[in-house]
Backbone and ligand atoms as CSV (ligand in chain L), in Angstrom:
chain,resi,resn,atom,element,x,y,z
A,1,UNK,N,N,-40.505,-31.795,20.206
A,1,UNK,CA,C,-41.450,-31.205,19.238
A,1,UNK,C,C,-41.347,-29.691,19.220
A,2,UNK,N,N,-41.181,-29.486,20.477
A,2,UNK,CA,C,-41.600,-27.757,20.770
A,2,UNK,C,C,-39.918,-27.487,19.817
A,3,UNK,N,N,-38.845,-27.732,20.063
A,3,UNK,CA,C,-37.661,-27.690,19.786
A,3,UNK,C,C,-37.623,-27.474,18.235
A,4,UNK,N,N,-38.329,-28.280,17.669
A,4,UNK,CA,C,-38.524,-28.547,16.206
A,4,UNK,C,C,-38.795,-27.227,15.592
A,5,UNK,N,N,-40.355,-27.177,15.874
A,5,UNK,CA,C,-40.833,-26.238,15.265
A,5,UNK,C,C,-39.805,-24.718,15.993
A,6,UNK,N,N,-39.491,-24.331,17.092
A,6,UNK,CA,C,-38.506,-23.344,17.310
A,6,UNK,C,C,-37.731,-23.076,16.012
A,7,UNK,N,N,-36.636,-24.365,15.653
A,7,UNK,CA,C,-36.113,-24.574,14.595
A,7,UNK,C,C,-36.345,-23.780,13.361
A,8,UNK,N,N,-37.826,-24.754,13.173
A,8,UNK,CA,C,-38.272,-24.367,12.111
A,8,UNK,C,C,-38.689,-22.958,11.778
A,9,UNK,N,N,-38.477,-21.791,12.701
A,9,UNK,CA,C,-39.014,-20.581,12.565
A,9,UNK,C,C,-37.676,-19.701,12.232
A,10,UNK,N,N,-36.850,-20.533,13.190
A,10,UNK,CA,C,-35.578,-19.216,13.922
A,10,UNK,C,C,-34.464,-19.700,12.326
A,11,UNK,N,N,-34.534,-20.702,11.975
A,11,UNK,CA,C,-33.099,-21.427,11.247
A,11,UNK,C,C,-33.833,-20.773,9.781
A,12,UNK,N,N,-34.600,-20.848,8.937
A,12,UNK,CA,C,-34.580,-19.663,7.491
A,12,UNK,C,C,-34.367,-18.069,8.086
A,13,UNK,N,N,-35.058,-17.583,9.543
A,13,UNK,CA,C,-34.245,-16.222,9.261
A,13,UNK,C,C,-32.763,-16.052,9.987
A,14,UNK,N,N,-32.095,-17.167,10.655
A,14,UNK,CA,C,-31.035,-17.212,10.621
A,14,UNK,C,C,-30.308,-16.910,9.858
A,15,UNK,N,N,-30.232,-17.853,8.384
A,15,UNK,CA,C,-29.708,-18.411,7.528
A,15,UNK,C,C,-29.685,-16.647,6.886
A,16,UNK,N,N,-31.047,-16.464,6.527
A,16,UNK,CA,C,-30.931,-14.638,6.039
A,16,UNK,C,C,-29.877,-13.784,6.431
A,17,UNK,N,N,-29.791,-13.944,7.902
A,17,UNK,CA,C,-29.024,-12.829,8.669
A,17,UNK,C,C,-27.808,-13.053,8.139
A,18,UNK,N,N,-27.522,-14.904,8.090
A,18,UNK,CA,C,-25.709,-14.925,7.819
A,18,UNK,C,C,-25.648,-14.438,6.285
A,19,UNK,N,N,-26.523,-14.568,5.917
A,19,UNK,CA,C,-25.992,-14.547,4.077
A,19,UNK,C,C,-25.620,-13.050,4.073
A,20,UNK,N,N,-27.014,-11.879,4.766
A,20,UNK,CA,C,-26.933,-10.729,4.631
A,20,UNK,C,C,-25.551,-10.429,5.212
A,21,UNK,N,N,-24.727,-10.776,6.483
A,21,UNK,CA,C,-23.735,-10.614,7.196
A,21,UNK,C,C,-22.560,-11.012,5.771
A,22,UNK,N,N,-22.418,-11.934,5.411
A,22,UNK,CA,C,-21.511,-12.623,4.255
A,22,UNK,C,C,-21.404,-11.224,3.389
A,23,UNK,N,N,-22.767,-11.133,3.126
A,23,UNK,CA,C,-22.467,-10.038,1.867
A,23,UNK,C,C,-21.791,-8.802,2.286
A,24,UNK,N,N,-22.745,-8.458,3.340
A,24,UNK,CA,C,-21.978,-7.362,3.637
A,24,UNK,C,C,-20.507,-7.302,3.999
A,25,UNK,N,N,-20.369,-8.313,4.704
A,25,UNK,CA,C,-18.301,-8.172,5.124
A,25,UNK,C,C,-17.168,-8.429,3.731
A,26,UNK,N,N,-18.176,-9.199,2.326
A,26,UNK,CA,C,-17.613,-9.168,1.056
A,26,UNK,C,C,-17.357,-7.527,0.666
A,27,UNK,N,N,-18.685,-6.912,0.878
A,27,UNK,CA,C,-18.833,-5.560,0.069
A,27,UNK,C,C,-17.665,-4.942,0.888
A,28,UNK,N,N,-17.637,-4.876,2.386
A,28,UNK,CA,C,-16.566,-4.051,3.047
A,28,UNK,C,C,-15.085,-4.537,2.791
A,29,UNK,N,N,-15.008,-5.680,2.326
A,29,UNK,CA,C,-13.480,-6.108,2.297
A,29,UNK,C,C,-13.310,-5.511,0.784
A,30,UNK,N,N,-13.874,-5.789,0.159
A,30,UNK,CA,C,-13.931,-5.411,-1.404
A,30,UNK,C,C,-14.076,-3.776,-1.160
A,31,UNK,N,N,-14.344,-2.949,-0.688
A,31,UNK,CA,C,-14.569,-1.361,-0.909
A,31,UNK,C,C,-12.958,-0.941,-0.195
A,32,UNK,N,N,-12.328,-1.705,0.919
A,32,UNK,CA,C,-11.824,-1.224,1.793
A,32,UNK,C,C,-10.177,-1.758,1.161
A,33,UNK,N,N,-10.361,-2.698,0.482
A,33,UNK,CA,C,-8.558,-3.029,-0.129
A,33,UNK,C,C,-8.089,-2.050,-1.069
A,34,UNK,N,N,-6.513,-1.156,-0.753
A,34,UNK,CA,C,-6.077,-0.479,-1.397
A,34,UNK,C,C,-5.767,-0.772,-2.480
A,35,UNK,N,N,-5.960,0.168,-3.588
A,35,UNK,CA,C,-5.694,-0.247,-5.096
A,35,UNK,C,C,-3.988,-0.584,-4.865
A,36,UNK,N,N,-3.325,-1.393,-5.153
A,36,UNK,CA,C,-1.852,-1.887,-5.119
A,36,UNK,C,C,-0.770,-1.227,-5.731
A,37,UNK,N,N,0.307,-1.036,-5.431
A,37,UNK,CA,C,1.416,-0.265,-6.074
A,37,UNK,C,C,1.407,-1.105,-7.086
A,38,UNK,N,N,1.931,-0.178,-8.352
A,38,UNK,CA,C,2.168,-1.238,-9.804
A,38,UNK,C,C,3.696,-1.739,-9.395
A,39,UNK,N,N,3.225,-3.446,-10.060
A,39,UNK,CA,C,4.767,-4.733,-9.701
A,39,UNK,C,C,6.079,-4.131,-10.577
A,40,UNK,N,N,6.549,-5.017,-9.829
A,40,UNK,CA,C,8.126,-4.349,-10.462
A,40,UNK,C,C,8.177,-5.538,-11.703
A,41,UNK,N,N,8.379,-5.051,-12.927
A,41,UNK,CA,C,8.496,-5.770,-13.731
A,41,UNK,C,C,9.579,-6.528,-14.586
A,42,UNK,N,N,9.480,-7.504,-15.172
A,42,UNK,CA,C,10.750,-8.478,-15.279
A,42,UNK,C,C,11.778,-7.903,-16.359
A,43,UNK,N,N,12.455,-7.816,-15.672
A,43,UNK,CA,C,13.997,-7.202,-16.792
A,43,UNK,C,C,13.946,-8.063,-18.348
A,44,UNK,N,N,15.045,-7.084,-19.013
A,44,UNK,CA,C,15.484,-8.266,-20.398
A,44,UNK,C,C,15.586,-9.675,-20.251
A,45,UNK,N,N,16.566,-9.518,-19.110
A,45,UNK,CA,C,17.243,-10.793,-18.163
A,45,UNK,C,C,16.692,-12.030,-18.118
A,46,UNK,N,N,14.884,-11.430,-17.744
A,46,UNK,CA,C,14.258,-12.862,-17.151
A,46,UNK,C,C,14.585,-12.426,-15.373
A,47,UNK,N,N,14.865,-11.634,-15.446
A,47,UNK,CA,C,14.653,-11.998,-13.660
A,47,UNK,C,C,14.116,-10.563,-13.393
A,48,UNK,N,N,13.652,-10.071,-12.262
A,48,UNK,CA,C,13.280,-9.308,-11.099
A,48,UNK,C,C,14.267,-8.643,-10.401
A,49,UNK,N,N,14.472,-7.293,-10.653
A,49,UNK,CA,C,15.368,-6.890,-9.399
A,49,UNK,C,C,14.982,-6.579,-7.945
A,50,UNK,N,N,15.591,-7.472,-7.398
A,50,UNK,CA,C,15.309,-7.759,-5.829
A,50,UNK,C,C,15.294,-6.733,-4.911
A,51,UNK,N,N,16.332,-5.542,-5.564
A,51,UNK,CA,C,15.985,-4.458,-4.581
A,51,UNK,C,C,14.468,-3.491,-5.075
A,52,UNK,N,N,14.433,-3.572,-6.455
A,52,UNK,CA,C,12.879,-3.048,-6.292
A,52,UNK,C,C,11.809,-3.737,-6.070
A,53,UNK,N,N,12.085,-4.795,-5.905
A,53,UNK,CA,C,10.611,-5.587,-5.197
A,53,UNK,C,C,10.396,-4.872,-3.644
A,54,UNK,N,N,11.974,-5.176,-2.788
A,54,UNK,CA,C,11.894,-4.963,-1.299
A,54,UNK,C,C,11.271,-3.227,-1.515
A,55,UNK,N,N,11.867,-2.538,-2.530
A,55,UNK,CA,C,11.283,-1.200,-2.723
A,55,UNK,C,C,9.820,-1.067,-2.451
A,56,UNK,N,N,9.230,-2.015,-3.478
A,56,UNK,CA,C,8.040,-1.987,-3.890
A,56,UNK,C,C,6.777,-2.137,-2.147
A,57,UNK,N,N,7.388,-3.285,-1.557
A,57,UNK,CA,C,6.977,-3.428,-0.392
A,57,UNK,C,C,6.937,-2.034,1.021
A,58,UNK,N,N,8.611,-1.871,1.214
A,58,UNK,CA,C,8.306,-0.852,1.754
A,58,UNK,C,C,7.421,0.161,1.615
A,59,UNK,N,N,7.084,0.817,0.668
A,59,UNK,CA,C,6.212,1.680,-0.420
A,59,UNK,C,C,5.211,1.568,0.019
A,60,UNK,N,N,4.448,0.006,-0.282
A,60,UNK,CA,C,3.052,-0.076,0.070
A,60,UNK,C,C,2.720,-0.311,1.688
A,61,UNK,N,N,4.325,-0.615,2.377
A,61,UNK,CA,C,3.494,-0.696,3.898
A,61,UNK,C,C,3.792,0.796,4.498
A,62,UNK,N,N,4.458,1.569,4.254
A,62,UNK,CA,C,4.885,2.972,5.023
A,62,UNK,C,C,4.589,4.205,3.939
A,63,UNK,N,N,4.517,3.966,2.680
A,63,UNK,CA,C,4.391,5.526,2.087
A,63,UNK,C,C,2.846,5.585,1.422
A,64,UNK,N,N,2.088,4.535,0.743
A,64,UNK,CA,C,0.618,5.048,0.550
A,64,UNK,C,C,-0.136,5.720,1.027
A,65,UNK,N,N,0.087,5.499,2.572
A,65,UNK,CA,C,-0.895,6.235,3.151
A,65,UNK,C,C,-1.376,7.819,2.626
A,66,UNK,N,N,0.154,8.790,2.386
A,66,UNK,CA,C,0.306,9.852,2.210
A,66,UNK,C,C,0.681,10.212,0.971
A,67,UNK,N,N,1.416,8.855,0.053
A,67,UNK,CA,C,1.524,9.336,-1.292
A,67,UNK,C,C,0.629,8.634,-2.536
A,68,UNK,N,N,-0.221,7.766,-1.930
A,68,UNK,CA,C,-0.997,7.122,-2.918
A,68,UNK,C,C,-0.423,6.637,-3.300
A,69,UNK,N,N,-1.232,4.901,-4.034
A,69,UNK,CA,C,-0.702,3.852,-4.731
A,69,UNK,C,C,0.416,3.950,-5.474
A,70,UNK,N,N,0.109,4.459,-6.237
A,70,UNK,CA,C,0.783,5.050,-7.690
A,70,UNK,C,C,1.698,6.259,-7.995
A,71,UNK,N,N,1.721,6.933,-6.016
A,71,UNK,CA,C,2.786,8.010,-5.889
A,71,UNK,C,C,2.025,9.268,-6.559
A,72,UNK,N,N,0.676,9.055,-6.865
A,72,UNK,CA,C,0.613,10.381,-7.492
A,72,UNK,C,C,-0.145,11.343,-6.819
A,73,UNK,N,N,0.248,11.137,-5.241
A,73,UNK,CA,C,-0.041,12.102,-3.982
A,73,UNK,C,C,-1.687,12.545,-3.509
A,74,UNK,N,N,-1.616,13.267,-2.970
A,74,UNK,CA,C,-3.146,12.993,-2.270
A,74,UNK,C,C,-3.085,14.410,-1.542
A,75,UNK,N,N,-4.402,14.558,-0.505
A,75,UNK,CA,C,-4.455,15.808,-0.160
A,75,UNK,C,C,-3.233,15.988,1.236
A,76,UNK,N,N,-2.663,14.387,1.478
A,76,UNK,CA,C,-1.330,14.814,2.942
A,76,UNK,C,C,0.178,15.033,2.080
A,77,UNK,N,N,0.486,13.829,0.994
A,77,UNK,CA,C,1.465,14.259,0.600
A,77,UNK,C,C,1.889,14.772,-0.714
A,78,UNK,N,N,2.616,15.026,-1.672
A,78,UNK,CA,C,2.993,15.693,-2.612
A,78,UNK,C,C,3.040,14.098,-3.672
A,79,UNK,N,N,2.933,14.744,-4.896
A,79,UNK,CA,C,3.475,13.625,-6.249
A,79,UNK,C,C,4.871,13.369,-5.601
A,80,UNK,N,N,4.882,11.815,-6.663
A,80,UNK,CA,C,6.620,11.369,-6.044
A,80,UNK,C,C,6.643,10.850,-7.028
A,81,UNK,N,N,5.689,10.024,-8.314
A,81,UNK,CA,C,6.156,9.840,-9.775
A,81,UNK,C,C,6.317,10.620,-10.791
A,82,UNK,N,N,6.629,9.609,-11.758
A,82,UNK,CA,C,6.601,10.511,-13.476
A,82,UNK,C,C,8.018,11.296,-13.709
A,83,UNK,N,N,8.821,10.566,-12.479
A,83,UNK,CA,C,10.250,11.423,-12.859
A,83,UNK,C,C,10.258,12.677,-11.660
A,84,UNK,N,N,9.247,12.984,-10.907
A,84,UNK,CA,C,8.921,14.092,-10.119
A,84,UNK,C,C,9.941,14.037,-8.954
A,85,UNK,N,N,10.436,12.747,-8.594
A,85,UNK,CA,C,11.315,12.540,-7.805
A,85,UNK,C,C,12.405,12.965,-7.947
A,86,UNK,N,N,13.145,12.821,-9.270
A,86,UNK,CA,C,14.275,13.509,-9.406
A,86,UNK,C,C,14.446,15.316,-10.393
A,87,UNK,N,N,13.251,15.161,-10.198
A,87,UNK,CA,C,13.040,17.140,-10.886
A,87,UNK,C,C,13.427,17.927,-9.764
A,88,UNK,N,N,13.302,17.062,-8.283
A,88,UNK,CA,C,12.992,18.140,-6.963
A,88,UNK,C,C,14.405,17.579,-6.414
A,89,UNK,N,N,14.959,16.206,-6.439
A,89,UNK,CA,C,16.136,16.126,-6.005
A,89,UNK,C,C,17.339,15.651,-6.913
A,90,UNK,N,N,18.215,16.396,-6.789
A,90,UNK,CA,C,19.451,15.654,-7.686
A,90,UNK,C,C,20.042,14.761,-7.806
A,91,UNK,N,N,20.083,13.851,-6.765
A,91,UNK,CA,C,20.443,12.544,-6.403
A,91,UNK,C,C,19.163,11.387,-5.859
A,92,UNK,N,N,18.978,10.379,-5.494
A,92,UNK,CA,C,18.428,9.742,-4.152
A,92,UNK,C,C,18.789,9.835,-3.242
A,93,UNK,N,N,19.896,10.239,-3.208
A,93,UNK,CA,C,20.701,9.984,-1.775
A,93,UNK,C,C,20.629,11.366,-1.246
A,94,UNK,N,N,19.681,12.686,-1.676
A,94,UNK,CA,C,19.488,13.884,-1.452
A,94,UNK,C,C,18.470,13.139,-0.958
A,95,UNK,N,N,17.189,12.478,-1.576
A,95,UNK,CA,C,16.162,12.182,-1.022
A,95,UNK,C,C,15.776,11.511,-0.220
A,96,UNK,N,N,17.434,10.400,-0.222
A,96,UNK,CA,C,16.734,9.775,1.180
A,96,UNK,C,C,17.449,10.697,2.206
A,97,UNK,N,N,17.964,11.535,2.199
A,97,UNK,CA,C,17.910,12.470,3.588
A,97,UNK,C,C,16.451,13.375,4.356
A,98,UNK,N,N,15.450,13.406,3.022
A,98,UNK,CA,C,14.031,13.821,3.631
A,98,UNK,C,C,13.592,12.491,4.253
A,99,UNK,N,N,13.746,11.096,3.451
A,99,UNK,CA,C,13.027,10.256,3.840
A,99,UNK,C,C,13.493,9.902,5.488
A,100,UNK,N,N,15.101,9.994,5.763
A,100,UNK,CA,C,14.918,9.220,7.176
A,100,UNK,C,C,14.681,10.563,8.201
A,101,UNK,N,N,14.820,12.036,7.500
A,101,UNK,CA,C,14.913,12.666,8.797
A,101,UNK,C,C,13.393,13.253,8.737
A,102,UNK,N,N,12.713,13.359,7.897
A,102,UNK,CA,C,11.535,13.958,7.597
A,102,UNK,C,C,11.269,15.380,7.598
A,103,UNK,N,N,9.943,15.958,6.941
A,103,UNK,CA,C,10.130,17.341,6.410
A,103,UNK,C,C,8.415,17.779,6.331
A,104,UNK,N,N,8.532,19.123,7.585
A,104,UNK,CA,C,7.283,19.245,7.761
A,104,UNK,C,C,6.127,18.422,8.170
A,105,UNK,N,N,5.655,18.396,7.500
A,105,UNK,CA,C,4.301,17.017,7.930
A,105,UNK,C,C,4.498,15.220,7.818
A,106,UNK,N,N,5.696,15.781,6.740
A,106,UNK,CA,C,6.264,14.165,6.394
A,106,UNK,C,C,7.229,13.579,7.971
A,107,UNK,N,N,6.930,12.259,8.258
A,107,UNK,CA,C,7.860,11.758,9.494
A,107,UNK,C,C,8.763,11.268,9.023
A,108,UNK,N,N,9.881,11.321,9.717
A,108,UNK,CA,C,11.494,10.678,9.535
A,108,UNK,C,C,11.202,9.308,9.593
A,109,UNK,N,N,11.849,8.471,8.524
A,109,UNK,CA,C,11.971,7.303,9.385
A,109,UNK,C,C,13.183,6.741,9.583
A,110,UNK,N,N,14.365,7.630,9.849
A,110,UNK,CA,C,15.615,6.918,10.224
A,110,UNK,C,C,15.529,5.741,11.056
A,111,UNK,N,N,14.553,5.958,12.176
A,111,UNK,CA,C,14.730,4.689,13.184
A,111,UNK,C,C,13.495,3.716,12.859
A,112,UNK,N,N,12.969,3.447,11.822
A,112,UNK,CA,C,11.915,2.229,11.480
A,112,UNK,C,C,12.401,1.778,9.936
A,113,UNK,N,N,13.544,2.593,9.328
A,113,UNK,CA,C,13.797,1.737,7.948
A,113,UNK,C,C,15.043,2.172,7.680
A,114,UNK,N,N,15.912,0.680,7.154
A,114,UNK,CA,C,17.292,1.079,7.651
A,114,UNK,C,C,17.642,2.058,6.031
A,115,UNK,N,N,18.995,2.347,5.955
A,115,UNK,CA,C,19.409,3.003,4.813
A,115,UNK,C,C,19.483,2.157,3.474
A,116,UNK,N,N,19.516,1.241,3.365
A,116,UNK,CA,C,19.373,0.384,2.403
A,116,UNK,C,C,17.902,-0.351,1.789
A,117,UNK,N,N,16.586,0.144,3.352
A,117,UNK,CA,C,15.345,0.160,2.905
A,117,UNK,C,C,15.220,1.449,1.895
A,118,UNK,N,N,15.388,2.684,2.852
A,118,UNK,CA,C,14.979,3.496,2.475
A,118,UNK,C,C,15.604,4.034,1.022
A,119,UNK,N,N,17.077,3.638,0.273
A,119,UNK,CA,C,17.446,3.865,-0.679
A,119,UNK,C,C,16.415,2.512,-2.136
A,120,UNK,N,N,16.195,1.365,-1.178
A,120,UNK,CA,C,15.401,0.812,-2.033
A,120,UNK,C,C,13.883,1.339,-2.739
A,121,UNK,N,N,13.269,2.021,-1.508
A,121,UNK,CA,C,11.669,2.675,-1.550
A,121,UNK,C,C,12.171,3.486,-2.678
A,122,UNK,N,N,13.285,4.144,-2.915
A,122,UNK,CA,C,13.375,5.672,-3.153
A,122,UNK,C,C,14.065,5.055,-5.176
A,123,UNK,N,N,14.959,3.893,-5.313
A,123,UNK,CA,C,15.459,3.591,-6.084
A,123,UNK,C,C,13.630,2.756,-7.272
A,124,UNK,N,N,12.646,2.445,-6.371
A,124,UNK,CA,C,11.302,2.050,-6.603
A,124,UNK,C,C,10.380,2.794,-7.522
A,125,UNK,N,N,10.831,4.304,-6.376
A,125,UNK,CA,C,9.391,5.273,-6.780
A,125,UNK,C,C,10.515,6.293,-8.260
A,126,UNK,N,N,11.716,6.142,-8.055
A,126,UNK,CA,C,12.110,7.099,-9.474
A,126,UNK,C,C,12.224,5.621,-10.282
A,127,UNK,N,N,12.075,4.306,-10.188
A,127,UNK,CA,C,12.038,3.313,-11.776
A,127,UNK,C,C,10.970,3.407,-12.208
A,128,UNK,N,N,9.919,2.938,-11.321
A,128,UNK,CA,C,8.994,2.239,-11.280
A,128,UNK,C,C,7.771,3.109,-11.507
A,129,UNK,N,N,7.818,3.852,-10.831
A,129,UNK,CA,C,6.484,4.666,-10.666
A,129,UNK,C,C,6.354,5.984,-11.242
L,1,HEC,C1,C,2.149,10.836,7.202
L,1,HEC,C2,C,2.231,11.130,5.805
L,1,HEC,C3,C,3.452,10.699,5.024
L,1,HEC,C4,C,4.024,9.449,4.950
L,1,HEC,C5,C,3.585,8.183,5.666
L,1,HEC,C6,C,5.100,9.574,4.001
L,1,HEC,N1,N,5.190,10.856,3.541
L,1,HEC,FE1,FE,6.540,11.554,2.219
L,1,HEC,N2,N,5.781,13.421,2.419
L,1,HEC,C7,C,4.700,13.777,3.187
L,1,HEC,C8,C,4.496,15.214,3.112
L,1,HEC,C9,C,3.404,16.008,3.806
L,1,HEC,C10,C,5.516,15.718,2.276
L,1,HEC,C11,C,5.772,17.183,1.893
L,1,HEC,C12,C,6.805,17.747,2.847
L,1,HEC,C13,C,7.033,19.231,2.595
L,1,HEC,O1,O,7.715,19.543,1.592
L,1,HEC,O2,O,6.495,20.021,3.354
L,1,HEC,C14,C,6.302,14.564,1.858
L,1,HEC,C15,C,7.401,14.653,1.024
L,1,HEC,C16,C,8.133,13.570,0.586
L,1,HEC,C17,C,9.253,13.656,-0.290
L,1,HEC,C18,C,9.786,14.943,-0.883
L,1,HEC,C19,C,8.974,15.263,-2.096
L,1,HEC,C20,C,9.107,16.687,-2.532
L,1,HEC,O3,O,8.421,17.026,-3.492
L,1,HEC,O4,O,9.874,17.458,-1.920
L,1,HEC,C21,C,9.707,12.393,-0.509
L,1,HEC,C22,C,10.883,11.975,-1.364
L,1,HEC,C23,C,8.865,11.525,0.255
L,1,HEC,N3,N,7.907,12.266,0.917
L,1,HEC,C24,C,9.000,10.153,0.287
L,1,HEC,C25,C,8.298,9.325,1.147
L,1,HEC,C26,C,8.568,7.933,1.292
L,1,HEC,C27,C,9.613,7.166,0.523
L,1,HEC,C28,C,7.709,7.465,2.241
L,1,HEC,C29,C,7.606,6.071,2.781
L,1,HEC,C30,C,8.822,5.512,3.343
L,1,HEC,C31,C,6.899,8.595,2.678
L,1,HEC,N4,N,7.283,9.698,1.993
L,1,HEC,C32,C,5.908,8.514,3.635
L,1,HEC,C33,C,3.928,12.921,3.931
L,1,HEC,C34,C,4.198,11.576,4.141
């Protein structure tokens, strides 16, 4: 009996706490997911080019942080769309020499992304972005 009524007191403001808990870890997952790099989109072809997808990925796991979704930079790193990529370098292959050895505040990543990542990220942000 005693058990019951316990129940009956503790289990509606239980139930409150989880809903309030629910909502709140919705609102934080929802405030806290990065707006997404824009997809690489489907050729004349009908197909996807495979190296700017892997582009597209690298991008969003190693360069947002500092260049924003959309590459259009932030208060750590500089713009990298709109063509901005190749106004500042003449090639990619100029640029991926900042990307693996790094420059100033920017880190190298020769030893976490091989040359064929890093020409993909870089072949990504001058199509795509
Ligand atoms: C920790 C922050 C940070 C990360 C992560 C980062 N960058 Fe940078 N990046 C910078 C900063 C800061 C600069 C400006 C360097 C300078 O000129 O002093 C920069 C510059 C660049 C430049 C040269 C742009 C220019 O205008 O000269 C390129 C290209 C570039 N980053 C690409 C990338 C790529 C690709 C990635 C992901 C693989 C990446 N960055 C990740 C901070 C970062």
């Amino acid at each position: 009996m005693l058990i019951r009524k316990v129940w009956a007191t503790v289990l509606p403001k239980s139930w409150g706490l989880l809903l309030g808990l629910l909502a709140g870890t919705i609102v934080v997952v929802a405030s806290c997911s990065p707006a997404s790099a824009p997809e690489v989109t489907v050729g004349a072809d009908g197909t996807t080019d495979a190296v700017l997808v892997t582009g597209r990925e690298v991008f969003m796991d190693r360069c947002v942080a500092c260049h924003d979704a959309d590459g259009s930079g932030n208060t750590i790193g500089p713009r990298l769309n709109n063509g901005r990529l190749l106004d500042v370098y003449p090639t990619l292959e100029a640029a991926a020499v900042v990307v693996a050895e790094g420059k100033n505040r920017m880190p190298g990543f020769s030893s976490s992304l091989t040359p064929t990542e890093i020409n993909a990220v870089l072949r990504y942000i001058s199509e795509v972005l």
